[in-house]
N, C-alpha and C positions, 0 to 999 in steps of 0.2 A: 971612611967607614970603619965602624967600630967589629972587631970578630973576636968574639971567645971561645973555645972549646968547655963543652958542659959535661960533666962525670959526675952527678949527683941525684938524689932522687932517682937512684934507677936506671938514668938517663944516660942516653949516648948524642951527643946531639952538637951541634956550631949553631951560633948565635951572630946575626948579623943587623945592625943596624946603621944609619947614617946617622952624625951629629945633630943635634936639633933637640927638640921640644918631645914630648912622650909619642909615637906612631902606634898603629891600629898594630895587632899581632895577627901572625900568619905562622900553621906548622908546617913546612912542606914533608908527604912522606912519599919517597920513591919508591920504584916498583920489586917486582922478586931478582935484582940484579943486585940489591942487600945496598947497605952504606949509607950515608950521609949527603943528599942531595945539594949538596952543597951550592953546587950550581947555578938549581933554581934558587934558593935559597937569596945568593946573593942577586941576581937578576929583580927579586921582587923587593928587597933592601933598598935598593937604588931608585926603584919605584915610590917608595915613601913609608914602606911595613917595618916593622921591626923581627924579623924570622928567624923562625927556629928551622935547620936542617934536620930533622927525627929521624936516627937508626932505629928498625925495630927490631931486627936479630943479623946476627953476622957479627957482631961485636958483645964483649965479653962488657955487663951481665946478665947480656941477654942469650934467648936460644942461640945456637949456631946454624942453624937450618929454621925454614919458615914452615914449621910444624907447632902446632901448639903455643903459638905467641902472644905474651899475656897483652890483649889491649892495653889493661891498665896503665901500660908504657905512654898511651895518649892522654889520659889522664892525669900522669904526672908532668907532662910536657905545660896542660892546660893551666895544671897550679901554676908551676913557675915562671910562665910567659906572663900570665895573668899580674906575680909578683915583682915585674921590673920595673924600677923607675920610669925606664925609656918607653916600656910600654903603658898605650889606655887601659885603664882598669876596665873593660868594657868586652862582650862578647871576638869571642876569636876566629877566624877564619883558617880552613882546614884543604889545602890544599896537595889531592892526592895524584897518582899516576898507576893505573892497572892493579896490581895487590895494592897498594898503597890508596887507591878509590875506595876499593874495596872495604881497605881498614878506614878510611875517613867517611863513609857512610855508615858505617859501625858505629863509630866513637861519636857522630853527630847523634845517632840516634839512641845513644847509651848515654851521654851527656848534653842533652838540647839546651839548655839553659847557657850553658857553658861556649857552644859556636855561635855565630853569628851569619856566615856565609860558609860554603862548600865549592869547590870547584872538583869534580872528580872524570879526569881523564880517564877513556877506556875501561870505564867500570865496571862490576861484577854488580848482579844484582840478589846474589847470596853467598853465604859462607862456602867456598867452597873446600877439598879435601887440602893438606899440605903438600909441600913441593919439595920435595927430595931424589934424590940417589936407592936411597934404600925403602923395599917395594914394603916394607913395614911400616915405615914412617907415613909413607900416598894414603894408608888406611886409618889417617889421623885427621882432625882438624887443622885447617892452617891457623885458629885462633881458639886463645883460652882469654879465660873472664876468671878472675879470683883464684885461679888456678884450677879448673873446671872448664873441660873444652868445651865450646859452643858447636851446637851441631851442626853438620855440614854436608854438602851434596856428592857424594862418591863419584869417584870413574868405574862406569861400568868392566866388569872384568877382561873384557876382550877390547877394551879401545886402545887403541894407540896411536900414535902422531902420526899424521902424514907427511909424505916427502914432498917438497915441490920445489923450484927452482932455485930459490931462494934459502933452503934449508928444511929445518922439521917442523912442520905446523903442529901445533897444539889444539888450535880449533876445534877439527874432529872430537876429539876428545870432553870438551867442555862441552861442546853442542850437546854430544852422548850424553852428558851427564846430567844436562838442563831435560830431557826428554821421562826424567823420570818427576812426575807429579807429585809425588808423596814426600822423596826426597828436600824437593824445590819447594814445600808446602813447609816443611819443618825447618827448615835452614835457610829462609827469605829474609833477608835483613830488611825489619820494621822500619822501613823508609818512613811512614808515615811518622814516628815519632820525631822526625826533623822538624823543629820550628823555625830554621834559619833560610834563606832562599839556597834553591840549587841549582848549579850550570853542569850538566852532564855535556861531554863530549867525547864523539864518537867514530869512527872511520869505518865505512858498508865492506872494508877490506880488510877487516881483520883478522890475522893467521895465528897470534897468538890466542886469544881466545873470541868468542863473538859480540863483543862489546856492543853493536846496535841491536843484536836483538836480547841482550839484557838491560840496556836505556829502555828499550820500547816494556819491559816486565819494571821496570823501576819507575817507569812513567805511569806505566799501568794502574800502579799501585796507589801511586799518591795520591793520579783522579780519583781513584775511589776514596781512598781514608783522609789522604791529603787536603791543605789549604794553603801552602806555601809557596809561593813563587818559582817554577820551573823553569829553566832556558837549557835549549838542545839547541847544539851545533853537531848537524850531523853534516857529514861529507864522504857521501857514498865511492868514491872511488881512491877513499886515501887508506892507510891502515892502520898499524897498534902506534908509529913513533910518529905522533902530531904534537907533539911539546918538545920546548929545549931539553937535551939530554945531556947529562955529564961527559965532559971531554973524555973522561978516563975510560967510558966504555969504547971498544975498539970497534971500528965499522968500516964501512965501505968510503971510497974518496966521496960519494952526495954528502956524508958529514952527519951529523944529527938527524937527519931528515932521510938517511936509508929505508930501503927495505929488506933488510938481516941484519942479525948483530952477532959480533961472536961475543960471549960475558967468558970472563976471564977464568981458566980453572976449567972449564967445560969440555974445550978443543972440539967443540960442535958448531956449527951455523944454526939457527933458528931463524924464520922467516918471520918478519914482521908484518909483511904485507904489505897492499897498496902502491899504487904508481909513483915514481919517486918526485913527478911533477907534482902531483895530487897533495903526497906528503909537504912539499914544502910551500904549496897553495895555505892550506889548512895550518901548518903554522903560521903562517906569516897572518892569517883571519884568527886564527882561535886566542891565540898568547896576546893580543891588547885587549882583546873580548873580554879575557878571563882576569886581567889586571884592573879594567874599567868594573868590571861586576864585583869583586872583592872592592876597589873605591867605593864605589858607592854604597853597599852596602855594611863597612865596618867602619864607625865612626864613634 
């Protein structure tokens, strides 16, 4: 397998492909735990894609916190994937995980021409505020467009995580902030503008945010404006970690397939949710699902 480290255009990013003839492209972007998913990356390399691992901030030149982060970083991924040898000159496949869904339903629907398939694990079904430390930065966008934040749905001012077994749930919080109509009317990411098919998937146990009931607002939306090809894998009793997850975030001995994580630098637990059976049910069913739906659909 062929791996480069990419510092150009912008870009922060590993490049994996297997020896052979040109393969389909694939960006994987992981979630607010920052880096280079390297991981999956190689996982869908070996599969048959030629992938890019996308940093979008945490690394230098990009933000350092996911405050204000210019998509266009997907945009420039899209040129250069597009410019390999090794790669089809042919639409790309955008494979996200929680903020990283979130940005790959963005970037599908700010560049439709440009993707071909979407997989988005745990997805948000609009822009939501940024994720920081400092309570100035929470009153920002997690994303900007040409250097111009895109708008986005507040945490109401009294919300805060809840505690539960497993750590700090974040749910509460997003729930609170999907309940505000006007907000979630101006910061709904135009799903309909996707021309490419999409496979949302989702766990009914999600503690970090509530990823099935914004598939069911993502779903919502397409039947109405939409004509594109939808697939839901929902799995009511699993939670936010139903895909392979980088070794280097640190968990519980279940492995990947936990329900808490501690992220490195925090020295908190956060609760991911879900039954640890359920979790590793839902992977072992979602992750061929989601390799056979990018097959066939990027050629």
């Amino acid at each position: 397998m062929a791996i480069c480290e990419v510092e150009e255009r912008s870009l922060s990013a590993s490049f994996y492909v297997e020896d052979g003839p040109p393969r389909p492209g694939v960006i994987v972007l992981g979630g607010s735990e920052g880096g280079r998913p390297r991981y999956l990356a190689r996982l869908l390399a070996a599969e048959g894609f030629s992938c890019l691992a996308l940093s979008y901030f945490g690394a230098e030149p990009l933000p350092r916190r996911l405050v204000e982060v210019p998509i266009d970083c997907v945009e420039n991924a899209l040129d250069w994937l597009r410019d390999r040898s090794d790669s089809l000159d042919t639409p790309i496949g955008l494979l996200g995980a929680s903020k990283g869904a979130e940005l790959a339903l963005l970037a599908a629907s700010k560049w439709p021409d440009a993707v071909g398939a979407v997989v988005a694990y745990a997805p948000s079904a609009v822009t939501f505020a940024g994720i920081s430390p400092r309570a100035e930065e929470r009153r920002r966008s997690s994303w900007s467009y040409r250097g111009a934040p895109l708008p986005f749905v507040p945490f109401p001012s009294r919300a805060r995580p809840a505690l539960c077994p497993q750590g700090f749930s974040f749910a509460p919080m997003y729930d609170a902030a999907l309940d505000d109509p006007v907000a979630v009317a101006r910061a709904a990411i135009p799903v309909e503008k996707i021309r490419a098919p999409v496979m949302l998937i989702s766990g009914g146990r999600d503690r970090v945010w509530p990823s099935s009931r914004m598939v069911g607002m993502v779903k919502a939306r397409l039947g109405e404006h939409g004509s594109q090809e939808v697939v839901h894998l929902g799995f009511p009793e699993a939670g936010h970690s139903i895909m392979p997850w980088a070794p280097g975030i640190a968990m519980n001995r279940v492995g990947r397939v936990a329900n808490w994580i501690r992220l490195a630098g925090t020295g908190g637990l956060f609760a991911l949710g879900g039954k640890p059976w359920a979790n590793r049910a839902a992977l072992r069913e979602a992750w061929p699902q989601a390799v056979a739906f990018l097959r066939t659909h990027l050629r």
